[in-house]
C-alpha positions in Angstrom: 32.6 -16.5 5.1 30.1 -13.7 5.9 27.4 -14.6 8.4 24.6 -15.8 6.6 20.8 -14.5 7.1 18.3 -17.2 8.6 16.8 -19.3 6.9 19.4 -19.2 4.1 19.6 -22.7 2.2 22.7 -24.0 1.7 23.1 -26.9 -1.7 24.2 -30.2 -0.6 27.4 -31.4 -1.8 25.8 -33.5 -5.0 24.3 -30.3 -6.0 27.1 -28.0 -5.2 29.3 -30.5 -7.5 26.3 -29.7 -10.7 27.1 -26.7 -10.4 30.3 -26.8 -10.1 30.7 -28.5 -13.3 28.2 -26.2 -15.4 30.8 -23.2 -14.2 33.9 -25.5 -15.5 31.6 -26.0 -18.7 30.9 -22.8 -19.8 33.8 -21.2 -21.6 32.6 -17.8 -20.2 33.0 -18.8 -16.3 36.0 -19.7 -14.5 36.7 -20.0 -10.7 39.6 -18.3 -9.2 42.7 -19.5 -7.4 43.2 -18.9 -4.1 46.1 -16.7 -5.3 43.6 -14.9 -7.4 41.5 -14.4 -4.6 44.4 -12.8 -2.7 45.5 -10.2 -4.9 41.4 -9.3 -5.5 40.6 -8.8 -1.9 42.0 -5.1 -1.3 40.3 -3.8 -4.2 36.9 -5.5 -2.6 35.1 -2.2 -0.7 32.5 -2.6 1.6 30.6 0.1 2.6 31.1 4.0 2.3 34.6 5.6 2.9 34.7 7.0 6.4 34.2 10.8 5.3 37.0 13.4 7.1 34.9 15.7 8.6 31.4 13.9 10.1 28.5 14.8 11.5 26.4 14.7 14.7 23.3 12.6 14.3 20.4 14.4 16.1 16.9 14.1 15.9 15.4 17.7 15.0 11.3 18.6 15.3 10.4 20.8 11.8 7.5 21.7 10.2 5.6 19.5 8.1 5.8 22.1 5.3 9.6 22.6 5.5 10.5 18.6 5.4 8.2 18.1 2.5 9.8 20.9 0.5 13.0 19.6 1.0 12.0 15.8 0.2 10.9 17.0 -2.9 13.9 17.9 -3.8 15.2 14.4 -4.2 18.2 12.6 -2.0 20.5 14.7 0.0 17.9 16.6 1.1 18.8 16.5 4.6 22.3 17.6 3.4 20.8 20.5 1.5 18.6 21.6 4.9 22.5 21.4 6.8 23.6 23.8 4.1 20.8 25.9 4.3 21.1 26.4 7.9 24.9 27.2 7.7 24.1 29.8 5.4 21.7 31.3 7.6 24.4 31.1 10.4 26.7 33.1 8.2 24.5 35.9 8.0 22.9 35.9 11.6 24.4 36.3 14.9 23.1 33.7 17.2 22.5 35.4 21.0 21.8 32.6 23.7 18.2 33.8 25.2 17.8 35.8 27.8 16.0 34.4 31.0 12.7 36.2 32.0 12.8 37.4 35.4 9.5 35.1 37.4 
């Protein structure tokens, strides 16, 4: 059983056996067999498929202007600013700065 949050409110066992019986009264409702249960479980997902290539969480600084543009643009607008910047790298060479001389 998964863990449950605080404060959660389990029934008591008179009123877990109501509602047991309103399930095995309606027509439309059924409980399943433990058997049932077992051949369910691997299709049961949780979460998002561990993508093949991932990526580095960082935390970036950009202007105020740039992240509201991109926002605007709906969800996976961080994932749009990551392609934007690859395509920038495809068409710049990227020279580590020179240190000035004190």
């Amino acid at each position: 059983m998964p863990k449950l949050k605080p404060g959660t409110i389990m029934p008591t066992p008179e009123e877990d056996s109501r509602i047991q019986s309103g399930i095995d009264s309606d027509p439309d409702a059924y409980s399943l067999s433990d058997e049932e249960w077992e051949r369910v479980k691997p299709l049961v997902r949780i979460g998002r498929p561990k993508a093949e290539i991932t990526k580095e969480r960082i935390t970036i600084r950009l202007s105020h202007d740039v992240v509201t543009q991109f926002r605007a643009t709906g969800n996976g607008w961080q994932t749009r600013i990551d392609a934007a910047l690859k395509e920038w790298l495809g068409s710049h060479s990227l020279e580590k700065p020179t240190e000035k001389a004190a």
